[in-house]
C-alpha positions in Angstrom: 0.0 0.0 0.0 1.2 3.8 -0.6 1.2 5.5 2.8 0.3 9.1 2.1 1.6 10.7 5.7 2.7 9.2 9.1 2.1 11.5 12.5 4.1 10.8 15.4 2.9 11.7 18.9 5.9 12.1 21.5 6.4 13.8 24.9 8.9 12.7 27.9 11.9 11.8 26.2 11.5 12.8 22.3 13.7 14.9 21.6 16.7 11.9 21.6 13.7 10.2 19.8 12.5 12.4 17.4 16.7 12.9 16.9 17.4 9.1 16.7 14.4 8.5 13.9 15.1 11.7 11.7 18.6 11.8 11.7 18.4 8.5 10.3 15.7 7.9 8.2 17.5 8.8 4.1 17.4 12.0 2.5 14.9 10.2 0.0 12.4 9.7 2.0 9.1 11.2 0.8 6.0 10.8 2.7 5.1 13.6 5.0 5.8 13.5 8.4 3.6 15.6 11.0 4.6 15.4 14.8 3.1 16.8 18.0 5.9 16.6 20.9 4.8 18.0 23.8 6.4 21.2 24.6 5.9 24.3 26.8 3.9 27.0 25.9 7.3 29.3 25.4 9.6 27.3 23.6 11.5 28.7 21.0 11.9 26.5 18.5 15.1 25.0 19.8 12.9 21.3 18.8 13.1 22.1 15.3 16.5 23.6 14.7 18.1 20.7 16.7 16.5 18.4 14.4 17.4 19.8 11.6 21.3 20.4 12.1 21.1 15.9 12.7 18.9 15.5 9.3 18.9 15.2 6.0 15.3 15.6 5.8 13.4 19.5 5.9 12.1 19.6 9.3 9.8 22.7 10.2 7.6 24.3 12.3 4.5 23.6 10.9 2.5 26.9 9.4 -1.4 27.9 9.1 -2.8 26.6 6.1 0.2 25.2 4.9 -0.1 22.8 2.0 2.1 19.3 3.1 4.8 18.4 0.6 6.3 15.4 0.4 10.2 14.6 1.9 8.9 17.1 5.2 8.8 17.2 8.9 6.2 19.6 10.2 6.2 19.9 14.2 3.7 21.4 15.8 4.1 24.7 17.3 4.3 25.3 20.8 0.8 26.1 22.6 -1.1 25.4 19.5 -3.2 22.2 18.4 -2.1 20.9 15.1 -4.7 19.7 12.0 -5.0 18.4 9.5 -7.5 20.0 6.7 -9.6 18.1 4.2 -7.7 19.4 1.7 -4.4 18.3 2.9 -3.1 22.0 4.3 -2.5 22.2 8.5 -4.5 24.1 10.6 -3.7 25.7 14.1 -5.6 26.3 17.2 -5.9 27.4 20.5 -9.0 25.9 21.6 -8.7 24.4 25.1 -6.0 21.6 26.0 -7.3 18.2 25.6 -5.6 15.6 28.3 -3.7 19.1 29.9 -1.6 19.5 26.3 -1.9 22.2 23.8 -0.7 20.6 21.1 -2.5 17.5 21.4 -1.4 14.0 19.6 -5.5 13.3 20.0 -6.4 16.1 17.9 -3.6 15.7 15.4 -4.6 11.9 15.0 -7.9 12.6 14.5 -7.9 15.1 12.0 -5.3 13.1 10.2 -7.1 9.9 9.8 -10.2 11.7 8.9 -8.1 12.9 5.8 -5.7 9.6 4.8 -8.1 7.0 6.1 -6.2 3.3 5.5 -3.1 5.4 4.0 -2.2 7.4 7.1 1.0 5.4 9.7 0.4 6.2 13.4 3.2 6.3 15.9 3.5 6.7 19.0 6.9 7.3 20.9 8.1 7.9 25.3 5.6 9.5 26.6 4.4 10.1 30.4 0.5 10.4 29.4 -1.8 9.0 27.6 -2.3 12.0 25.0 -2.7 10.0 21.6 -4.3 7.0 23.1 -7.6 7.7 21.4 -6.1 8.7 18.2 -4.6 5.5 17.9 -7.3 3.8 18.2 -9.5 5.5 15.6 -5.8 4.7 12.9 -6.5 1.7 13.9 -10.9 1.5 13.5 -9.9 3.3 9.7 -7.4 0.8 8.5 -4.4 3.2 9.4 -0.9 1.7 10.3 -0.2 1.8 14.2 3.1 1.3 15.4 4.2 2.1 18.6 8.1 2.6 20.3 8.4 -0.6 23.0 7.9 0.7 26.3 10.9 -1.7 27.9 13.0 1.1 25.4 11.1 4.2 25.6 12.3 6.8 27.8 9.0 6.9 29.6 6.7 3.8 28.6 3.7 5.5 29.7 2.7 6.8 26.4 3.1 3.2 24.4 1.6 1.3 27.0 -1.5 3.5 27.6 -1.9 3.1 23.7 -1.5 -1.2 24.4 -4.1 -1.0 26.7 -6.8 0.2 24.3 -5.7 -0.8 20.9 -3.9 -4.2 19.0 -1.4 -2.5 17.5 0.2 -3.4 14.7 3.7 -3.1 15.5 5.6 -3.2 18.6 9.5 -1.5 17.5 12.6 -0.4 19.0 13.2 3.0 17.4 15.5 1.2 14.9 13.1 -1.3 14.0 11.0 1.8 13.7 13.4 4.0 11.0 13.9 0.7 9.1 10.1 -0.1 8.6 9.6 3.5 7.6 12.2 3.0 5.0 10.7 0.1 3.5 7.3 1.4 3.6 8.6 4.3 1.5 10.1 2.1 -1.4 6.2 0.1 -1.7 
């Protein structure tokens, strides 16, 4: 199947793995990423300028009504939800936090899958919540790919393992295992 996007919900922990993926995955690697990592409210962007000094991939701060292009990162702004638009351009917010986050992995999962359906890849990295829990799920009740980092590796296995307890994923990875699947996905 050709994957059209994969989001990636993070918190505790994701800069190393956010870091570890991107600076690894190949400079040919097309399909749109969009991630929400938890961050507070006045960041500064460090995030995305740290990733992209270890990348070969274009890794931004994701913009209001952006179109998504293939072969980019977008990353969620601080203190603003993160969407995805029926016609494939991102959306910001700053309607309430949802599970005490502003951005919220929920929200960006859910607006995602309501545009890729069966072609969107859900992933789930450390974590010490259970933001994206629900998104998961409804990748998973549309066909979407749901892979998630193993908690026994993550950071903080909170995350993973409050998305186990609600959904069959279908992958279980070490953040290697993760970079390599992506890979192969993107040559299908």
């Amino acid at each position: 199947m050709n994957y059209e996007a994969v989001v990636i919900g993070v918190s505790a922990g994701g800069m190393q793995a956010l870091k570890f993926i991107f600076s690894n995955l190949s400079n040919n690697f097309t399909i749109p990423v969009i991630v929400v990592q938890h961050l507070h409210s006045h960041s500064d962007g460090f995030l995305t300028h740290h990733l992209n000094e270890n990348s070969s991939l274009h890794i931004k701060e994701a913009e209001e009504k952006e179109m998504i292009k293939p072969s980019t990162v977008y990353i969620a702004p601080p203190n603003y939800h993160l969407m995805i638009e029926d016609d494939k351009t991102l959306s910001l917010s700053i309607e309430a936090r949802v599970n005490y986050c502003r951005p919220s992995i929920d929200i960006l999962f859910e607006s995602a899958v309501d545009v890729y359906g069966s072609k969107l890849i859900g992933i789930i990295l450390t974590g010490a919540n259970d933001d994206g829990a629900k998104g998961m799920k409804k990748i998973k009740t549309h066909g979407g790919l749901t892979v998630i980092q193993d908690p026994a590796t993550a950071e903080v296995g909170i995350m993973p393992l409050a998305v186990l307890k609600h959904t069959k994923v279908d992958h279980v990875f070490k953040l290697e295992e993760i970079v390599k699947f992506l890979e192969k996905l993107n040559k299908t």
